[in-house]
N, C-alpha and C positions, 0 to 999 in steps of 0.2 A: 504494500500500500504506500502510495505517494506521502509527503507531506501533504495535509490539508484537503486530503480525499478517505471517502468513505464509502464503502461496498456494501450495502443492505442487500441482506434477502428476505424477499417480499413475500406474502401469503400464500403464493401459487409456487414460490419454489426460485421464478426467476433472480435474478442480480443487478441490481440495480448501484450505477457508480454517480455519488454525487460529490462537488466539491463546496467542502466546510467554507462559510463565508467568515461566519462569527460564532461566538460561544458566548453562554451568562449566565449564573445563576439568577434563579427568583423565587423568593419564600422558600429557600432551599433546597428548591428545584435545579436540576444543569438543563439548559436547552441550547440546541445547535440550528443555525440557522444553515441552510443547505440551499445549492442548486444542481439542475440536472445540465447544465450547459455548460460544451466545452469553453475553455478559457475564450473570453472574447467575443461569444456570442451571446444573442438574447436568449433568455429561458424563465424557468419558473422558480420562483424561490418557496422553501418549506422552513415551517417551525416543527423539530420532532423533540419531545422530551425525552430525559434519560431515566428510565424506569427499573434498568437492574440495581441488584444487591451488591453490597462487595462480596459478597461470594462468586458470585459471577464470574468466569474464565473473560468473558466482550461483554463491552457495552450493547442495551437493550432500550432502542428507542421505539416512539411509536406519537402518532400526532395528536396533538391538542386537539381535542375535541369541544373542553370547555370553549365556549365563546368569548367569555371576557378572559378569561386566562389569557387566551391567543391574542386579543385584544391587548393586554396590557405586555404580553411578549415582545410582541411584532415593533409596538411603541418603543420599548426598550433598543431591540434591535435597529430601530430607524433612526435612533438619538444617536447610536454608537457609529451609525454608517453615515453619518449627517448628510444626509444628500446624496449618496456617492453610489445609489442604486435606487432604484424604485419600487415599492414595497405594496404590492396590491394584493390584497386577500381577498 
């Protein structure tokens, strides 16, 4: 795995490669803000939370489903990227 790349695999089996934009906790939550787009082109951006244990061998994400939760993520992450991406839910 790259710096600042991340390899999920998804519900059905397949591998999904995305690159980490930003990281943060909140209310002591970790959440990783993600995109599916190669360097330099447009794409979608994701908020997934960090949901494993430390017991854990890998991290275990999965998306915010809360509304405000995502709401007040997304905010954080737009503060930290101040402009420098565009952030549409």
């Amino acid at each position: 795995m790259e710096d600042n790349k991340i390899v999920m695999i998804m519900d059905d089996g397949s591998e999904v490669e995305f690159t980490i934009l930003e990281s943060t906790i909140f209310q002591g939550n970790t959440y990783i803000l993600v995109t599916d787009a190669p360097d330099g082109d447009d794409g979608e951006c994701y908020v997934f939370k960090d949901v494993s244990s430390p017991e854990d061998p890998e991290a275990i994400y999965e998306d915010v489903l809360d509304e405000d939760e995502e709401a007040a993520v997304y905010e954080i992450f737009s503060q930290m990227l101040d402009g420098e991406i565009d952030l549409e839910r």
